[in-house]
C-alpha positions as CSV (number, residue, x, y, z in Angstrom):
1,X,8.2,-15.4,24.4
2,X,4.4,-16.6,24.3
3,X,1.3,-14.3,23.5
4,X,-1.4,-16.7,24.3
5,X,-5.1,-16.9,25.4
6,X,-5.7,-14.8,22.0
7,X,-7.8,-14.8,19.3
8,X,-5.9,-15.1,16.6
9,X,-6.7,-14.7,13.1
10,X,-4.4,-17.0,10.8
11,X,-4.8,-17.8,7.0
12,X,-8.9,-19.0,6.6
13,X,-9.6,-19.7,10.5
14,X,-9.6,-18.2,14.0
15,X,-8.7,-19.9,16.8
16,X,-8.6,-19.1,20.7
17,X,-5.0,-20.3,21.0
18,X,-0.7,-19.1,21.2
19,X,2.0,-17.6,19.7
20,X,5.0,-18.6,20.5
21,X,7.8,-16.4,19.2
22,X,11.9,-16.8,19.1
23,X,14.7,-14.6,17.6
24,X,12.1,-12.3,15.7
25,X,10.2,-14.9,14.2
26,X,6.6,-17.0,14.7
27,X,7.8,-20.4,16.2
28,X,5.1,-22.4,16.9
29,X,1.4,-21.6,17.1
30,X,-1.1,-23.9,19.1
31,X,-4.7,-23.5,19.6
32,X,-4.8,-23.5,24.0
33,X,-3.8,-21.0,26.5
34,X,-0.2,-21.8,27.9
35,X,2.0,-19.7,30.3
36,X,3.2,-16.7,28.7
37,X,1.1,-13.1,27.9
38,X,-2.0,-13.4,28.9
39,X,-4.3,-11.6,25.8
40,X,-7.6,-12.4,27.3
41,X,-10.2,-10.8,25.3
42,X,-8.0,-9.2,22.5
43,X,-7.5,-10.4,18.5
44,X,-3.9,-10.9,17.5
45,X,-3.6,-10.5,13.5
46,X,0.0,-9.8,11.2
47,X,1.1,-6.1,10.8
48,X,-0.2,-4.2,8.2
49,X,1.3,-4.0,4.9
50,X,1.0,-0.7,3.1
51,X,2.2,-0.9,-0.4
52,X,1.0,2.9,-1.4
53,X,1.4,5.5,0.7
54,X,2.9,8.7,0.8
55,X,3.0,10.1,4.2
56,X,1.5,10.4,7.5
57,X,1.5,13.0,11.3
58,X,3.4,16.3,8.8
59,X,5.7,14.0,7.0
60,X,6.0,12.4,3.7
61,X,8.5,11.4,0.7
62,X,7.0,13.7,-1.8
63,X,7.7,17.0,-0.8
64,X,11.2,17.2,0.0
65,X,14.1,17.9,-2.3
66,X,17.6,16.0,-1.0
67,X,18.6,12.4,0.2
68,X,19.0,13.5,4.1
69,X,15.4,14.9,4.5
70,X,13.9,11.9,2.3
71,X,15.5,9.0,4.7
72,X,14.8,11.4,8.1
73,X,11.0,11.3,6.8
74,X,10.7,7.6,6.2
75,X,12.1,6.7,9.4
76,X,9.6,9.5,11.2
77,X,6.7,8.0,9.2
78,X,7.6,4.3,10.3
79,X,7.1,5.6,13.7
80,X,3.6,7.1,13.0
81,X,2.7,4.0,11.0
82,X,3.3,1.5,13.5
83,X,0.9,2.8,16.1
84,X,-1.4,2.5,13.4
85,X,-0.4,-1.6,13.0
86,X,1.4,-1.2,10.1
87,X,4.8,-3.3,10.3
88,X,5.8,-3.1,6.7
89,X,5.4,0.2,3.9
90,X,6.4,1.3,1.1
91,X,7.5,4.9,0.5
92,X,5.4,6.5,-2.6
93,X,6.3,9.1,-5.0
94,X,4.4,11.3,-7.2
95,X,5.5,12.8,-10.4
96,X,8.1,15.0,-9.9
97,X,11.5,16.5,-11.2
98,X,14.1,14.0,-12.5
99,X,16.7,15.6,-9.6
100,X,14.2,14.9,-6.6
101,X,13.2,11.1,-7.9
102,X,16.7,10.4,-7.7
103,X,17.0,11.9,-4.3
104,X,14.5,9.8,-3.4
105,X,16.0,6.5,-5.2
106,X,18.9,7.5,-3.0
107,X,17.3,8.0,-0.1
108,X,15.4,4.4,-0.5
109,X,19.0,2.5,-1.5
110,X,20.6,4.2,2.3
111,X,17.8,2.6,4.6
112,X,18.9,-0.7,5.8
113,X,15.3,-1.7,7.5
114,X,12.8,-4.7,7.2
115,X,9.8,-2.2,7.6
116,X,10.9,-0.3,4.9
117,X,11.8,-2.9,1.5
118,X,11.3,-0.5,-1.1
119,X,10.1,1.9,-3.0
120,X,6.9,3.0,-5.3
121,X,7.2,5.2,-7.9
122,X,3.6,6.7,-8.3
123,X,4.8,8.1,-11.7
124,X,6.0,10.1,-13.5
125,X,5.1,8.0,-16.4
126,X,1.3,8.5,-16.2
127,X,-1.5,10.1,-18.5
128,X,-1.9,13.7,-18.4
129,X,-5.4,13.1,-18.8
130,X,-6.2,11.4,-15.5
131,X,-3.7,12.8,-13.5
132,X,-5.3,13.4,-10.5
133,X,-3.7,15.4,-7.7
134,X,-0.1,14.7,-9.3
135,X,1.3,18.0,-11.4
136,X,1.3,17.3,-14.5
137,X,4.8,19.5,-15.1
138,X,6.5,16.8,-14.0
139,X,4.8,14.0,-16.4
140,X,7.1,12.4,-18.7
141,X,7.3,9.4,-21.1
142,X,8.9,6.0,-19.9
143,X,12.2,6.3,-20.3
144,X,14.4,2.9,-19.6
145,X,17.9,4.7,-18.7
146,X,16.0,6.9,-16.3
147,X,14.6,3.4,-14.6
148,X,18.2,2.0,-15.0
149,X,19.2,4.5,-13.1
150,X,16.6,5.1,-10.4
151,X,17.5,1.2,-9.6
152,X,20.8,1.8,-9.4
153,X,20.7,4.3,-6.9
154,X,17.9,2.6,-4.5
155,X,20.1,-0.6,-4.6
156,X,17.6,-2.8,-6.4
157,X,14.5,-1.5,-4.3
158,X,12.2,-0.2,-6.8
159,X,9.4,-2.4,-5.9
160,X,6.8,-1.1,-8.2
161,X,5.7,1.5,-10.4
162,X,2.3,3.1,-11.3
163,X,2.1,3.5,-15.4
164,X,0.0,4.8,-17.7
165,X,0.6,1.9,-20.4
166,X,-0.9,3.8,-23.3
167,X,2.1,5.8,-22.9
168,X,4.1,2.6,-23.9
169,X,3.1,-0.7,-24.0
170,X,6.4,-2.3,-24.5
171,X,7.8,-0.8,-21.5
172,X,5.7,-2.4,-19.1
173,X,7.8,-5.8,-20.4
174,X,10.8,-4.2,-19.5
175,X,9.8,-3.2,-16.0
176,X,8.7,-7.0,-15.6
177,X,12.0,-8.2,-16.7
178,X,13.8,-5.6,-14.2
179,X,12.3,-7.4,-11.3
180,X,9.9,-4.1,-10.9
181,X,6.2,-4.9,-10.8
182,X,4.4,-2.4,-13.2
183,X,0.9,-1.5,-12.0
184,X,-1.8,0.4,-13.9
185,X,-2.9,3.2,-12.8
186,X,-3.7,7.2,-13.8
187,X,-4.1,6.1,-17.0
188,X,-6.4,6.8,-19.9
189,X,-6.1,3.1,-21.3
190,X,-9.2,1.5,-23.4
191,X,-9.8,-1.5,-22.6
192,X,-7.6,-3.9,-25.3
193,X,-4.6,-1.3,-24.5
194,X,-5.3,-2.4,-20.4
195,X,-5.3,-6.1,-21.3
196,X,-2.0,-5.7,-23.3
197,X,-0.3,-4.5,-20.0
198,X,-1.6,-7.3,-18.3
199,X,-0.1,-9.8,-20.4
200,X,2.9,-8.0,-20.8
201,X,3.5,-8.1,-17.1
202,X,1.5,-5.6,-15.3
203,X,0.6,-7.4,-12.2
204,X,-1.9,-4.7,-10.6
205,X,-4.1,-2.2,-10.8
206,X,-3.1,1.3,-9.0
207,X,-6.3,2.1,-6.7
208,X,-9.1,1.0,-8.9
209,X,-11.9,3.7,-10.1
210,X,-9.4,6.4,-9.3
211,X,-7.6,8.6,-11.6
212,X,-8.7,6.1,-14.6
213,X,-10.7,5.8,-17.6
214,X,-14.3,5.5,-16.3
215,X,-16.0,2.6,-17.2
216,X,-19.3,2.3,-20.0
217,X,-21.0,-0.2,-21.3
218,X,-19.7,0.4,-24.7
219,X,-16.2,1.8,-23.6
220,X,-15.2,-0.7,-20.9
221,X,-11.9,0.6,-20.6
222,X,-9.1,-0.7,-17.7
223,X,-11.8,-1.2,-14.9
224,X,-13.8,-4.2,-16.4
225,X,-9.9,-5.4,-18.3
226,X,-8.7,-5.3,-14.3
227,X,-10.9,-7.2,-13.0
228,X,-11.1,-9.9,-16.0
229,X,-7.2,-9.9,-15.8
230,X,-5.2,-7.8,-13.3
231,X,-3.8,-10.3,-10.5
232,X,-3.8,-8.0,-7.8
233,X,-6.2,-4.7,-7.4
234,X,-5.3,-1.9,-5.0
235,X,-8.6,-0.6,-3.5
236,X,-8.8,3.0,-1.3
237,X,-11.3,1.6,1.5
238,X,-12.0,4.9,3.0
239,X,-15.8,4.9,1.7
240,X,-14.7,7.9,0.0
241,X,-12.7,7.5,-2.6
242,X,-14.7,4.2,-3.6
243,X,-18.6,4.0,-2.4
244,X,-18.7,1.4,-0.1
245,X,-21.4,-0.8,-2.4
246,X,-19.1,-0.3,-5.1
247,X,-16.4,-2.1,-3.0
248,X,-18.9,-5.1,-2.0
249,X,-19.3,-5.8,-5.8
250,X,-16.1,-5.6,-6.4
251,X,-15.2,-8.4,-3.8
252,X,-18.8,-10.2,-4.9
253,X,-16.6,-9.8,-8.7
254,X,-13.0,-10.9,-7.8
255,X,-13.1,-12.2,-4.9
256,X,-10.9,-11.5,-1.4
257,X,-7.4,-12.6,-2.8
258,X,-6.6,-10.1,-5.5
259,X,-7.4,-7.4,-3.6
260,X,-4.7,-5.1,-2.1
261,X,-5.8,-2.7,0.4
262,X,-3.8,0.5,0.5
263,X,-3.9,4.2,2.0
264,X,-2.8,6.3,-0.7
265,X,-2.1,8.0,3.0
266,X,-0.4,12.0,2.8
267,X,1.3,14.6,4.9
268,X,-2.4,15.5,6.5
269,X,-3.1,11.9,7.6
270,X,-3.3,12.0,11.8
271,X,-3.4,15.8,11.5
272,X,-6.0,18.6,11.5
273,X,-8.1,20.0,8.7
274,X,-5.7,22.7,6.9
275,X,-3.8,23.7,3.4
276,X,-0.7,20.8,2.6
277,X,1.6,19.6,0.0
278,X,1.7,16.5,-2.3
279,X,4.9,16.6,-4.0
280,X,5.3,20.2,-5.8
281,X,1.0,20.1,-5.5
282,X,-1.0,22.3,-2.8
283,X,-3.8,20.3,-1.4
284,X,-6.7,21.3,1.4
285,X,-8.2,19.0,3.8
286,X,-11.6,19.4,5.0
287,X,-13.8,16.7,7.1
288,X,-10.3,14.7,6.0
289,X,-10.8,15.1,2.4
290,X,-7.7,16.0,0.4
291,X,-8.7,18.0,-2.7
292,X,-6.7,19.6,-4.7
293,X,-7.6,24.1,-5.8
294,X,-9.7,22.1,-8.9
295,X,-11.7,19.8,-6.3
296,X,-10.1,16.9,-7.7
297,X,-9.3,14.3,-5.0
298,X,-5.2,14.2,-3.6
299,X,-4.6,11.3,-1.7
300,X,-6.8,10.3,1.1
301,X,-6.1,10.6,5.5
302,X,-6.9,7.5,6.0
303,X,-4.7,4.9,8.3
304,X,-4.5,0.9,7.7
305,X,-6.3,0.1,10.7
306,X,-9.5,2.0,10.1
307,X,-8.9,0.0,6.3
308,X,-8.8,-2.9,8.2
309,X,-12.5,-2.1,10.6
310,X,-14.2,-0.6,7.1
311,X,-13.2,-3.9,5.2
312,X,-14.2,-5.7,8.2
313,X,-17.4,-4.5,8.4
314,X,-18.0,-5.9,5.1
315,X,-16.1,-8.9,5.0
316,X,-14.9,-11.3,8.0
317,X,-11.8,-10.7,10.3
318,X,-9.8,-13.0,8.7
319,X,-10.8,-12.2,4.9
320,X,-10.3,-8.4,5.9
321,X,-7.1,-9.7,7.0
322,X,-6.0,-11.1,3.8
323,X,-6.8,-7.9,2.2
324,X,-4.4,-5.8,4.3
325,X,-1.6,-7.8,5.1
326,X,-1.4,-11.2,3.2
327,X,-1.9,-9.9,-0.4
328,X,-0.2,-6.5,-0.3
329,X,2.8,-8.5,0.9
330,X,2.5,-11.0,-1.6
331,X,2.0,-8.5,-4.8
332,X,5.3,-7.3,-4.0
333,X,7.5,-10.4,-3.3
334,X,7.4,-10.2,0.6
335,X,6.8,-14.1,1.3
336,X,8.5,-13.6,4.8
337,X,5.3,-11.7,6.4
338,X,1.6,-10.9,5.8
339,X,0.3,-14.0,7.8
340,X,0.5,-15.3,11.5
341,X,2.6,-18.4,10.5
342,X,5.6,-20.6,11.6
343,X,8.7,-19.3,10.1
344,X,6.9,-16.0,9.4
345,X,8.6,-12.4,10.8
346,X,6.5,-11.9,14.5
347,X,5.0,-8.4,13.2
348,X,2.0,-9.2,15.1
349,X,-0.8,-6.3,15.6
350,X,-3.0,-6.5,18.9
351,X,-6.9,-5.4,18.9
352,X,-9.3,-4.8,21.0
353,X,-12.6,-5.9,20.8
354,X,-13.4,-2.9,19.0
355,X,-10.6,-3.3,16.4
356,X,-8.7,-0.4,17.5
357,X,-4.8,-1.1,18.4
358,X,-3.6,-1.7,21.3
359,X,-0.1,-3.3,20.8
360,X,2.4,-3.6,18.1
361,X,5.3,-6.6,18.1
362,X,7.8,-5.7,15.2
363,X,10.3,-8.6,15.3
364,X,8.8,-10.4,17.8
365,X,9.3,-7.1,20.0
366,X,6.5,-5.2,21.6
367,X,6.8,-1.8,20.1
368,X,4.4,0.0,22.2
């Protein structure tokens, strides 16, 4: 099969040209129109990767309680995500009871699906302090047997897991050594406690300027030690969560390759303005803010693709491009997607001029 006459937006460039795709996978691609779909006037970029996100259209993987309702969610979600672009995602807890994470370990390790790799644990190992919308019942300290075990269950497919690393420091090496990559976040580090995790092994920061330490002058803390050190640092592109000048400096700082878009998404994303869940939490969404009773922030509605036009309107195509597919599917191993290359999985995402989606390929097949 051939999409061509496209604009396509590969690694650094953008070409008018063709994809040629055979048994799920990019073949060949060719600048040129050849015989095959004609995209005439549409943008063809990689699927979406969304490495934090909790749920999406009335279902998530927080606010259940057994194996069967966990894996009927996911598989509901993927369906909601992919009209949105996103081909890959990772199912995110929150702190909550030791019975329901290993539900949802279970649930992860039963799912035999390339959109679905794995699993982030958002927790429970975070600081009470800077908990955010997550109940703060359910925080505990890092345990190692409970990890163990968690990774047992999900069949290797923790992918990551948001710490507080003030909570431990030497843990954060054992997660590294488990294959798991331990990311900072909700945490009420200083700033030489943050640069510890780093070189322990932490390899990102969970969605910077939220639920953290703020920064001062005098008190740095783990935003200035992320962006001196983290390699990859999850930002919330909704304009809400993060002011949108805020984000510009943070690229002018780092630069687009250690940046990991994500949607911190939840139940309410797609849906009206009403009351919700987040894990064992009650939220409200108004004008598609989630707060929690306190006012606190609880997730965000936002989708990938509007990630992708807000990050686009601040950055080009193909950097905004790296931030939502390329690096999120680097930070967690995933070297088989994240880019329109040869030998790369065909989850291709077509736009209109406008940027909104108008067709999905997952596997080389044209989803919708």
């Amino acid at each position: 099969m051939k999409l061509t006459n496209v604009r396509i937006i590969a690694p650094y460039r953008e070409f008018i040209g063709t994809i040629e795709i055979e048994e799920g996978k990019i073949k060949r691609i060719k600048e040129g129109k050849e015989e095959g779909e004609n995209l005439e006037g549409m943008i063809a970029i990689p699927g979406f990767v969304d490495i934090h996100t909790h749920g999406i259209g009335g279902y998530d993987f927080t606010s259940w309680d057994n194996k069967e309702d966990f894996i009927k969610n996911m598989l509901e979600m993927k369906k909601i995500y992919l009209k949105h672009g996103v081909t890959t995602f990772l199912p995110t807890t929150v702190t909550i009871p030791k019975e329901n994470l290993m539900e949802a370990c279970k649930a992860i390790g039963e799912i035999e699906d390339e959109s679905i790799p794995g699993i982030h644990l958002e927790g429970p190992y975070i600081s009470e302090k800077h908990a955010g919308a997550q109940d703060t019942r359910y925080i505990r300290n890092p345990d190692v047997k409970e990890i163990k075990e968690c990774l047992e269950l999900s069949k290797g497919k923790i992918k990551t897991i948001t710490v507080a690393p003030e909570k431990d420091l030497d843990f954060i090496s054992v997660l590294s050594k488990l294959g798991i990559h331990p990311s900072v976040g909700h945490t009420d580090a200083d700033y030489d406690t943050a640069v510890k995790a780093f070189f322990s092994g932490a390899d990102r920061t969970t969605h910077m300027f939220n639920a953290m330490r703020p920064f001062h002058h005098r008190d740095p803390g783990v935003i200035l030690a992320s962006i001196n050190f983290s390699r990859y640092i999850e930002i919330i592109s909704d304009f809400i969560h993060v002011d949108r000048e805020v984000i510009k400096f943070l690229l002018n700082s780092v630069g687009i390759n250690r940046i990991v878009a994500v949607t911190d998404s939840i139940i309410a994303t797609d849906l009206k303005d009403g009351n919700y869940t987040l894990g064992k939490t009650t939220i409200t969404v108004k004008d598609g803010k989630a707060l929690t009773r306190e006012g606190r922030l609880a997730g965000s509605t936002l989708t990938m693709d509007k990630a992708f036009r807000n990050l686009s309107s601040l950055r080009s195509l193909s950097e905004a491009v790296v931030m939502t597919s390329q690096n999120p599917a680097m930070a967690v191993d995933l070297k088989d997607r994240g880019s329109l290359e040869p030998g790369k999985k065909a989850d291709i995402v077509i736009l209109d001029e406008d940027l909104k989606v108008e067709k999905v390929y997952l596997n080389g097949e044209n989803y919708f």
